[in-house]
C-alpha positions, 0 to 999 in steps of 0.5 A, a space after each residue: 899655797 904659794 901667791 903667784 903674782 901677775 906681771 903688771 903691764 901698761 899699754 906703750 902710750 902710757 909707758 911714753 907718758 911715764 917716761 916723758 917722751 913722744 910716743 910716735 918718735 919711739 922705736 917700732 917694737 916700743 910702740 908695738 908692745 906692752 911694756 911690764 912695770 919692771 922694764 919701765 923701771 929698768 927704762 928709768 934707770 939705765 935708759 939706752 941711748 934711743 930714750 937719751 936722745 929723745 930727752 935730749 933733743 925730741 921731738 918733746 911732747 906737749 907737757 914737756 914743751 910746755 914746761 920747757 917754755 914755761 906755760 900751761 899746756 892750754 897757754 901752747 894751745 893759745 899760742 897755736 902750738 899743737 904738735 909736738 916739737 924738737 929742742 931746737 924749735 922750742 929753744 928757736 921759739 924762746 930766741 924769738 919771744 913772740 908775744 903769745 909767749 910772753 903773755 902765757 908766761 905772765 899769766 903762767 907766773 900769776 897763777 902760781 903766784 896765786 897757788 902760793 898765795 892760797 897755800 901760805 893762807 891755808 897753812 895760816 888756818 892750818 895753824 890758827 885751828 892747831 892753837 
């Protein structure tokens, strides 16, 4: 008896996710399908130019613009940005450095100074129960 194995697919919206993109700003018959792990891969690998051009210049979603301002995805909440927005308007908002930005990066910055912090003193116990 030969194995015959199944084609495993994902629905468009977690397809945009793996890829980092907008899903509404993808072309129709992406949004419109199911997409197999192979064409993910092949989408990875040698993306055509619809894929490039939303890396390029979006419109981002929100994971993606908030690491590209360097803040949680609850610090863009804050700050009132709710939508998903284009490389000009995230580099535009760099440019104007309003104060809710600036706060959510020093908080940004905290916390992962904290995270650090919390790693280097649990690879000290790690050490410390080793000897």
């Amino acid at each position: 008896m030969t194995s015959h194995r199944t084609t495993q697919t994902m629905k468009p919206a977690t397809a945009a996710k793996k890829l980092g993109v907008y899903l509404e700003a993808t072309p129709e018959e992406f949004r419109k399908g199911v997409v197999s792990r192979d064409e993910l891969n092949a989408l990875q690998a040698d993306p055509p130019e619809w894929l490039r051009e939303l890396r390029r210049n979006g419109p981002h979603p929100r994971p993606v613009v908030a690491a590209r301002l360097g803040v949680s995805i609850s610090g863009l909440a804050r700050g009132g940005v709710n939508e998903a927005l284009t490389t000009e308007q995230i580099d535009a908002l760099k440019e104007e450095d309003p104060e809710w930005l600036r706060r959510e990066r020093a908080t940004q910055a905290e916390v992962r100074k904290e995270a650090a912090r919390i790693k280097e003193k649990r690879a000290e116990q790690s050490d410390d129960a080793r000897s």
